[in-house]
NUZA-222198 format. One line per 10 residues: their letters; for each residue y, x, z of C-alpha. Coordinates in pm, whole numbers, plus 32768, in hexadecimal, padded with zeros to 4 digits. Each point is the difference from the previous one (the first is absolute). Layout:
N
a	Y,X,Z  ...
This chain:
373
xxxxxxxxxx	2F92,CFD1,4E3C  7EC3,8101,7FF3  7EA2,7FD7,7F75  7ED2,808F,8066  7E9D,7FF5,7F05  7EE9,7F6D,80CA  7E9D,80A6,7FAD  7ED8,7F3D,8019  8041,7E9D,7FF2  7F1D,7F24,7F22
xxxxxxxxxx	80A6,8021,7EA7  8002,80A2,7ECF  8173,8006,7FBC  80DB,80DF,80BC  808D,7F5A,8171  813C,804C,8079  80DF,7F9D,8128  81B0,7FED,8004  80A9,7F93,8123  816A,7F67,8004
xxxxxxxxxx	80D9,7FC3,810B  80A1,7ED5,7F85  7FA8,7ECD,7F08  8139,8056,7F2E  7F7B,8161,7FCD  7EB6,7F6C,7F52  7FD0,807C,7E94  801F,7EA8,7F48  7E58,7FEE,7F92  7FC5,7FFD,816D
xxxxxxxxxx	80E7,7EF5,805C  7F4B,7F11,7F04  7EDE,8032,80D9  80E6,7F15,80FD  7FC8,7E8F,7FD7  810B,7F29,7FED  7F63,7F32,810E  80D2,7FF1,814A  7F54,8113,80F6  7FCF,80F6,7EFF
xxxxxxxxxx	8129,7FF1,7F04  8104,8127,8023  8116,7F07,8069  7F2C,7FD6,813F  7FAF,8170,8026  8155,8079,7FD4  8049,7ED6,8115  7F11,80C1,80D0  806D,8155,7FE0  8177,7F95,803F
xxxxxxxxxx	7FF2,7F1E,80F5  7EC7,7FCF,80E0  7F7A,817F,801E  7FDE,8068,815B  80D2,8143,8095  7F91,812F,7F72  7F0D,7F8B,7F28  7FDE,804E,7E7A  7F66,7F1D,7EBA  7EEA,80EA,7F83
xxxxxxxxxx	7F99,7F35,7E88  7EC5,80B4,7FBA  7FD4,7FED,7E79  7EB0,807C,7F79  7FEE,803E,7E80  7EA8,8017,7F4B  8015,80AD,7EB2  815D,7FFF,7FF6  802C,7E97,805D  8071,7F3A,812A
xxxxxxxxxx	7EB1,7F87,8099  806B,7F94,8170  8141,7FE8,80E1  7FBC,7FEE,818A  813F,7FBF,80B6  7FFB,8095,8144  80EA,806B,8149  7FFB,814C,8092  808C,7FDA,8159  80D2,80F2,80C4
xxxxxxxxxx	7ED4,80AA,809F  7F6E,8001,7EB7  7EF8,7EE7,800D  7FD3,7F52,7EEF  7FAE,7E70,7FC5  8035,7F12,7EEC  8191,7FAD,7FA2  7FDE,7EA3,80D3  8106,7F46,80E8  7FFE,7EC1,80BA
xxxxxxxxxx	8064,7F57,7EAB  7EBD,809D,7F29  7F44,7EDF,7FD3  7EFE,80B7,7F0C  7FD4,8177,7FAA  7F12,809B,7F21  8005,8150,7F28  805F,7FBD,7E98  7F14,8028,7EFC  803C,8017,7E76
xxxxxxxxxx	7F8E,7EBA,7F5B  7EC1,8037,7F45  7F83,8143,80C6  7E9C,8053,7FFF  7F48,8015,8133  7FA0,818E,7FEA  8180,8038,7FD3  804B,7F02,813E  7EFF,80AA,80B7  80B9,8156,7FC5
xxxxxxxxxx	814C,7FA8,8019  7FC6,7F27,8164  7F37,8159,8070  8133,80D1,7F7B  810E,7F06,80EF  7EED,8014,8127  7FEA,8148,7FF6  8188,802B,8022  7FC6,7F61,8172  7F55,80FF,8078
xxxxxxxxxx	8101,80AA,803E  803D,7F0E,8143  7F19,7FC0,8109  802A,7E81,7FD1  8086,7F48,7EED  801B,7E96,804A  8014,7F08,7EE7  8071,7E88,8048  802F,7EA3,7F25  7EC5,8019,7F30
xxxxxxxxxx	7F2D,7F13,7F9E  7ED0,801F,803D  7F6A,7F26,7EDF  80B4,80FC,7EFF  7F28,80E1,7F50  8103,80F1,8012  7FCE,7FED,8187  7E90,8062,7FF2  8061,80FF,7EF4  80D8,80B4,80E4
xxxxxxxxxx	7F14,7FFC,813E  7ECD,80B5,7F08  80F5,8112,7F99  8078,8055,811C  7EAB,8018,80AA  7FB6,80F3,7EC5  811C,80B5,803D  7F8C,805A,814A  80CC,7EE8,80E5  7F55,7F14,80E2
xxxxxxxxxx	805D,7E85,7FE4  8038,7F41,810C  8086,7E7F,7FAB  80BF,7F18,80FA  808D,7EA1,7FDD  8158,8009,7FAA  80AE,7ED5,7FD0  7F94,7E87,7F83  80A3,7F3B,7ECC  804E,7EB0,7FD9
xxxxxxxxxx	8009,7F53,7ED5  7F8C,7F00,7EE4  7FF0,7FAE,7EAE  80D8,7EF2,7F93  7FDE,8019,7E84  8061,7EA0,7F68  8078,7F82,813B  814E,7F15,8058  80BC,7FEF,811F  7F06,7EC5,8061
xxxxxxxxxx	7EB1,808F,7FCF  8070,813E,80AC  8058,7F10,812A  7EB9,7F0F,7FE1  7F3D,8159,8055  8085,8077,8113  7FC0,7F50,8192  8058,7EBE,805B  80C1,8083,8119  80CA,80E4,7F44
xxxxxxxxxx	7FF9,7F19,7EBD  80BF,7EFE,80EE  80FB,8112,80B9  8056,807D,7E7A  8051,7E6B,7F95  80B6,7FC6,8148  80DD,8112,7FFB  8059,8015,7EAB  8085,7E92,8050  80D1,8084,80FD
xxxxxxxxxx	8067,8116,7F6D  807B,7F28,7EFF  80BC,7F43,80D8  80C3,812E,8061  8181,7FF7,7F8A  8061,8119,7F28  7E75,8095,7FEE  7FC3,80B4,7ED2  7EF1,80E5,7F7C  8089,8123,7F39
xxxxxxxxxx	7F02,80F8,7F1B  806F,8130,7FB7  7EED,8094,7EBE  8102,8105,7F6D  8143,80B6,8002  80E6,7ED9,8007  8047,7FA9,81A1  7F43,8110,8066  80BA,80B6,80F5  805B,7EA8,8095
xxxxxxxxxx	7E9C,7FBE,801A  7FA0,8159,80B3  8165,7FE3,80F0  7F66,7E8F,8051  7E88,8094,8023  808A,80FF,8104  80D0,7F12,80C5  7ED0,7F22,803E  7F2E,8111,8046  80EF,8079,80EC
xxxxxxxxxx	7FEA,7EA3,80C9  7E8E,7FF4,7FD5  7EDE,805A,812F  7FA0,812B,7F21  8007,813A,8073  80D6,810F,7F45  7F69,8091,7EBA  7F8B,8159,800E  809C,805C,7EC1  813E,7EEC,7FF3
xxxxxxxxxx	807C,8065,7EAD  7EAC,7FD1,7F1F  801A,7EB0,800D  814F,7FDD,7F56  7FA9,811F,7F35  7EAA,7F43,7F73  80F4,7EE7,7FCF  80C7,80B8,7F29  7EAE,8086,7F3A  7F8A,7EE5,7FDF
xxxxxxxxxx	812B,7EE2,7F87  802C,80C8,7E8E  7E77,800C,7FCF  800C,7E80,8023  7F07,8047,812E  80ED,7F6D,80FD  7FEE,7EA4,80AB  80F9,801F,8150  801B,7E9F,8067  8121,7FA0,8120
xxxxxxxxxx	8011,7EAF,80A1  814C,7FB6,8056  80AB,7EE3,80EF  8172,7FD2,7FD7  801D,812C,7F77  7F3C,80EE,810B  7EE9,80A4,7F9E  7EC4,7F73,80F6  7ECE,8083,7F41  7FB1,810C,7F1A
xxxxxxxxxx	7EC4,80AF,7F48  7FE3,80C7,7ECB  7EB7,7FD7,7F04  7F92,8101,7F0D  7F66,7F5B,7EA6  7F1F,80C4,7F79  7F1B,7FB4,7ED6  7FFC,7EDB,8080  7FAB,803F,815A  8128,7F80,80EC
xxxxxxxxxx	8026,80FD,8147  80BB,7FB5,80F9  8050,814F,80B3  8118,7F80,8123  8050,7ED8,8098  8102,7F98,8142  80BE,7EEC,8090  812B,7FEB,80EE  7F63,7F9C,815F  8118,7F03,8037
xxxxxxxxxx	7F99,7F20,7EEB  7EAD,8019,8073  7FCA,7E5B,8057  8040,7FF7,7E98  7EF7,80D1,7F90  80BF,80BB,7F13  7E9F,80F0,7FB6  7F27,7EDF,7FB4  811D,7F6B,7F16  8057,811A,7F5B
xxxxxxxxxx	7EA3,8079,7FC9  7F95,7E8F,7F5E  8154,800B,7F2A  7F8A,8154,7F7E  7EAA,7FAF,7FA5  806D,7EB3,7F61  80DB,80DC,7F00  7F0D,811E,7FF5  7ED0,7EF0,7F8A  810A,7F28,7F07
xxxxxxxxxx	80ED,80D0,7F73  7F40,8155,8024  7ED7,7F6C,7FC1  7F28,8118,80E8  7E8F,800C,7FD7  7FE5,80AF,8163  80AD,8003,8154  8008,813B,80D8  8071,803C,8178  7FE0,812E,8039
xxxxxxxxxx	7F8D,80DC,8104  7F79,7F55,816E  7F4C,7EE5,8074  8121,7F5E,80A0  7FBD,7EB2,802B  80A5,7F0D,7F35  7F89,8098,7EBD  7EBB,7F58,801F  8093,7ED3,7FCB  80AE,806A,7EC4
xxxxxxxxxx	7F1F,80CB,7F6B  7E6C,7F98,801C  7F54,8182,7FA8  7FF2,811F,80B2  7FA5,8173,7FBA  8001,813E,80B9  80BF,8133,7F88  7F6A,812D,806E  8058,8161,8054  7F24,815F,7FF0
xxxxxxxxxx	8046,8147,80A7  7F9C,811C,7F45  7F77,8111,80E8  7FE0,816B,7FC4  7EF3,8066,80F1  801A,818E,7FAD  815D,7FD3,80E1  7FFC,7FBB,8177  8134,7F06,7FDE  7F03,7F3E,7F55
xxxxxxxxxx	7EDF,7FF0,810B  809F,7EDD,812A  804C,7F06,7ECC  7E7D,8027,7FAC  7F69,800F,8164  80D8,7EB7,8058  7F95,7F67,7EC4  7E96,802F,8082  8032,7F7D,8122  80A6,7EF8,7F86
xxxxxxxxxx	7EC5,7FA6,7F2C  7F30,8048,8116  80C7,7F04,80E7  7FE6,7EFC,7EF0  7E90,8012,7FDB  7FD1,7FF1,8185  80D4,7EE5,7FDF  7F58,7F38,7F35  7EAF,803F,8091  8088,7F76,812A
xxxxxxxxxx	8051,812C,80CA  813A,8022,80F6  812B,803F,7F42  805E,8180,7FC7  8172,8064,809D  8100,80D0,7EE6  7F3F,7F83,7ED6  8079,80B9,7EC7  8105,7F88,7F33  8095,808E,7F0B
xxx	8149,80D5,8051  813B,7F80,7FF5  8104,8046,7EE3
């Protein structure tokens, strides 16, 4: 840990920064700052920093105090060449800084410029999994242009989901297609016809490590491609089953585990954050079965008022979700270092191969994206 004071930021009150290398290390005022909520709790971040960090990297939580007080944690990654970028993985559905409850808008406005100005120490620092609705979002993106940064935003990921609040098993399934309404009806029939099929729940300690032994063994026989980081998984698993968080569901046929997926409940927001089935049950649909088992105890027992899939636009989440939103990312530029400059010239050309674009114009070759993580 180290602090720095941080002249000239838009409050009366004294602003200062600390920086800790791990979430266990955080004094305990600052770790009420993190919600209990799934992406930003410490179970999850200590999840993170375990389990899914890539090699050589190091968590950097960026604590800023204002008159003695925790005002704002940013969670970041400082990578083995020393970029930094937001403490995000494949899993992060959502990822904001952390903001006391209550805070004015003078001492957000100083303690966002205090964080931002911590990133110009790298040429780029790329944040991912916000939303772009959040006021936090916007918050963020006028700091960092007072601290000096250029912000540049890009399209990250999109979100499926849908509020369910009040909502059986039946009037879940009366909204969704007629085409998928009638594949759901069909081959839960089946299914049911299947000797020895049984659906097994796992939402705490008790079973668990069967669960997450049956959860690997599908995965295994799945058409998924390895995990980057195979032990978070388990790990969140393990986070998750004491908080009461955990819903790992595991269709089973004679004993063999065909189909497995684990939820996240969350303020009443189910998540489902993995899902697989073995490839040689596939004329059985074990995904489709599984999935419609799941939401049938998540909407009756549960009693969710939202459903969540994630990150991607794969396919057959339109069907069982019906709204969509866009998560966004933003790279924060430091234009006084060269590193900086080819992220900003592509960006303009990007922008400038967009607007010729739409104006009708021949399509631009090596239009700017944003870089890769």
């Amino acid at each position: 840990m180290n602090g720095s004071a941080v002249p000239g930021t838009p409050c009366a009150e004294p602003v200062r920064t600390e920086i800790f290398t791990a979430v266990a290390t955080l004094p305990a005022d600052a770790l009420a700052l993190l919600e209990p909520t799934l992406f930003a709790s410490p179970a999850w971040w200590d999840c993170v920093q375990t389990e899914a960090m890539p090699a050589g990297s190091t968590p950097c939580f960026l604590l800023c105090r204002i008159g003695g007080q925790p005002a704002a944690l940013f969670v970041l990654c400082r990578a083995a060449d020393g970029a930094l970028g937001s403490l995000t993985t494949p899993y992060t559905c959502l990822y904001a800084p952390a903001l006391a409850p209550g805070i004015s808008a003078e001492a957000q406005a100083a303690a966002l410029i205090a964080l931002t100005r911590f990133c110009r120490r790298s040429a780029v620092t790329r944040l991912e999994a916000l939303d772009p609705d959040a006021p936090s979002t916007a918050a963020l993106a006028a700091a960092a242009m007072r601290a000096g940064l250029c912000v540049l935003r890009f399209a990250h990921f999109g979100n499926w989901h849908e509020a369910v609040a009040g909502q059986d098993w039946s009037a879940y399934l009366a909204n969704r297609p007629g085409a998928l309404r009638e594949t759901i009806r069909r081959r839960l029939r089946h299914a049911d016809r299947q000797a020895g099929a049984v659906l097994t729940v796992v939402d705490g300690p008790a079973g668990l490590e069967a669960g997450i032994a049956a959860y690997e063994a599908v995965y295994a026989s799945s058409w998924k491609e390895p995990e980057p980081f195979p032990r978070f998984n388990a790990a969140l698993m393990r986070a998750l089953a004491p908080l009461g968080m955990l819903r790992l569901g595991v269709w089973r046929i004679a004993g063999q585990p065909v189909a497995a997926q684990f939820w996240a409940v969350d303020h009443g927001r189910a998540t489902v954050l993995k899902l697989a089935h073995d490839e040689a049950f596939k004329p059985l649909s074990p995904g489709t079965v599984l999935t419609a088992l799941m939401l049938r105890r998540l909407l009756e027992q549960d009693r969710v008022a939202a459903i969540d899939f994630g990150r991607g636009d794969d396919d057959y989440k339109q069907g069982w979700a019906r709204a969509r939103r866009q998560r966004i990312g933003l790279l924060l530029v430091n234009p006084w270092r060269p590193a900086g400059w080819p992220v900003l010239v592509r960006h303009a050309l990007g922008r400038l191969a967009a607007r010729w674009r739409q104006a009708g114009g021949i399509s631009l070759a090596g239009g700017a994206g944003p870089p890769g993580r």
